[in-house]
C-alpha positions in Angstrom: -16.0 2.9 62.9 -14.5 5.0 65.5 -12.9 8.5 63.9 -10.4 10.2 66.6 -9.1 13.6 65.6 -6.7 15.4 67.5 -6.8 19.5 68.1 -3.8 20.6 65.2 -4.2 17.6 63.1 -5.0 17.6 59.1 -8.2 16.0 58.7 -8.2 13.1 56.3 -10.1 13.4 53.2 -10.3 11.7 50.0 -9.0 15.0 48.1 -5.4 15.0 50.1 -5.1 11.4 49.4 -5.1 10.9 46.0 -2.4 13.6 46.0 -0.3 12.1 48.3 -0.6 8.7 46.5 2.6 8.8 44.3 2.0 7.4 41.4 4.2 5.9 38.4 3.7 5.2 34.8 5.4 2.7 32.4 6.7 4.0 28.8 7.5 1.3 26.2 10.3 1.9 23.6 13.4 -0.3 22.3 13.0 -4.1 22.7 10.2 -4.4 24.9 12.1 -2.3 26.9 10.2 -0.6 30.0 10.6 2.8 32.0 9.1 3.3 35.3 9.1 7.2 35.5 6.7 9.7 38.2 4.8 11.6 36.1 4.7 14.5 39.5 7.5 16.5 37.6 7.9 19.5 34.6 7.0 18.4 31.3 10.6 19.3 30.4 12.5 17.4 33.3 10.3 14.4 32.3 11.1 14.6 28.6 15.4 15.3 29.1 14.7 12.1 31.4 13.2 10.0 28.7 15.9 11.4 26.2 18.5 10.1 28.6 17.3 6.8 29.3 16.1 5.7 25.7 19.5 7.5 24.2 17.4 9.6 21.7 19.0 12.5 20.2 18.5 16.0 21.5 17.0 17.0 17.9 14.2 14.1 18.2 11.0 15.3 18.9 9.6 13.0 21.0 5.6 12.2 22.4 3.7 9.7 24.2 0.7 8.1 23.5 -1.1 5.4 25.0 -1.8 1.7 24.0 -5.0 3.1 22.0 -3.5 5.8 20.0 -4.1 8.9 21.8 -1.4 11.2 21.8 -0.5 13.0 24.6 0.6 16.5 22.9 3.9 17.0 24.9 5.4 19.3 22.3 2.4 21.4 22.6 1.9 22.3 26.6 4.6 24.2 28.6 7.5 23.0 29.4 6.6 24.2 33.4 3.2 22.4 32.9 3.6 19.1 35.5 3.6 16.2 33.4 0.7 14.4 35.5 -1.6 17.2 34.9 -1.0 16.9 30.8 -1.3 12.8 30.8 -4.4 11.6 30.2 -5.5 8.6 31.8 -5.1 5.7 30.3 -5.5 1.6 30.5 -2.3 0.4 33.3 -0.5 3.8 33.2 1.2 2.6 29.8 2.5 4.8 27.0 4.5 4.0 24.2 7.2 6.3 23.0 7.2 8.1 19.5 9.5 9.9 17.6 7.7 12.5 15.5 8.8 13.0 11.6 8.0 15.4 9.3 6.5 14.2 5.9 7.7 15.8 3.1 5.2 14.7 0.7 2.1 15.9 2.9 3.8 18.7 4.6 2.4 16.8 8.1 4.0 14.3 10.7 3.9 11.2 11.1 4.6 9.2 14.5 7.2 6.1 14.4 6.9 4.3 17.5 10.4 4.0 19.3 8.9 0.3 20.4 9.5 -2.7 18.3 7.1 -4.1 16.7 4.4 -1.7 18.7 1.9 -2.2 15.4 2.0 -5.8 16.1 1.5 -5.3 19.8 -1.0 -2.7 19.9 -3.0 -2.7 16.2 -5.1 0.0 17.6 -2.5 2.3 16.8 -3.1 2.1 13.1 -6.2 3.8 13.7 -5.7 6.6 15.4 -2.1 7.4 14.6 -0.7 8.1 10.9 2.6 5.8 10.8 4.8 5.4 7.8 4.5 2.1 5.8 8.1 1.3 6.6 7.6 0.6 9.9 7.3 -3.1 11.2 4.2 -4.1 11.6 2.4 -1.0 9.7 1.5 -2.4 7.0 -2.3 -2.6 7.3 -3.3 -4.9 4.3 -4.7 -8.3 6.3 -2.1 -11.1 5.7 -4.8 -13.0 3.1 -5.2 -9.7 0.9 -1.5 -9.8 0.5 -0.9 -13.1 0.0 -3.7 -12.8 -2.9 -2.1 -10.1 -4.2 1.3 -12.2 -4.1 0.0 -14.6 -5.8 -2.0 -12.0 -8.6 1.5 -10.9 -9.2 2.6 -14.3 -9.6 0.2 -15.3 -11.9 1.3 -12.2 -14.0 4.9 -12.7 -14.4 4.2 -16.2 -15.0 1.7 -15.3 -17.7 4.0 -12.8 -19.3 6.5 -15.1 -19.4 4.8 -17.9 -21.1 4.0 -15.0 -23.4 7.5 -14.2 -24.2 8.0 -17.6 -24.7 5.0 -17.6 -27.3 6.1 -15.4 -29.0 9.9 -16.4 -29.4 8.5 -19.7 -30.7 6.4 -17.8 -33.3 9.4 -15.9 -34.8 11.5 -19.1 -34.5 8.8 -20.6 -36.9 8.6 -18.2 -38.9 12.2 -17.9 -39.7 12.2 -21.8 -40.1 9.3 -21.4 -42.7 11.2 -18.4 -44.6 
């Protein structure tokens, strides 16, 4: 391997090039809807960008996390902070956008992923994040623990039921006998 440099020249090393590799990241929102943004900008340019192009409100507090559950704490760095410096790095660059609520009964927040059916997509979100029951997917009983409890419930309003209907006989017999 032959290494020329000439007299003036910047001298290639690994350092310079992975900051002149420009590098993009993919957020997930809507219906599997993605956008491709470069992460090499203000925290705050990035975020009015993502506002924009997912048409959330300017009152929405917004964050990212990644496909694991890790937030990225947007609302907590400075707004001058460069975006790529905050993100942590994650599995394909990919981040799902949340919309942060507050909880009224808790007094904490709670994260509702701006992605359809993220839950379903990504259940390792249920760990690590604390999402409302309403939304799709969140529901964390397996599928046979609520079908056993479907059919516990079933079993009880059939029961009480049939009990109702006991007992209306019994009166109905005891009239009949008066």
């Amino acid at each position: 391997r032959i290494q020329i440099l000439f007299e003036g020249a910047r001298r290639y090393t690994p350092a310079a090039a992975q900051h002149q590799i420009m590098t993009f990241i993919k957020i997930l929102f809507g219906e599997n809807e993605e956008l491709l943004l470069n992460p090499d900008c203000r925290i705050l340019n990035m975020v009015d960008c993502i506002r924009k192009q997912c048409q959330c409100k300017d009152t929405d507090l917004l964050e990212l996390t990644d496909t694991r559950g890790n937030l990225q704490n947007f609302s907590s760095a400075s707004s001058n902070t460069l975006a790529s410096s905050h993100l942590r790095q994650c599995d394909r660059r990919q981040y799902i956008l949340l919309k942060m609520i507050s909880d009224t009964e808790t007094g904490g927040v709670q994260c509702v992923p701006l992605l359809r059916k993220a839950c379903l997509l990504f259940p390792a979100l249920l760990d690590n994040l604390d999402i409302p029951e309403w939304v799709e997917g969140a529901d964390r009983r397996p599928a046979s623990r609520k079908l056993a409890r479907l059919k516990i419930a079933t079993r009880l309003t059939i029961a009480a039921a049939h009990e109702r209907k006991l007992k209306a006989f019994a009166k109905a017999r005891a009239e009949a006998e008066q």
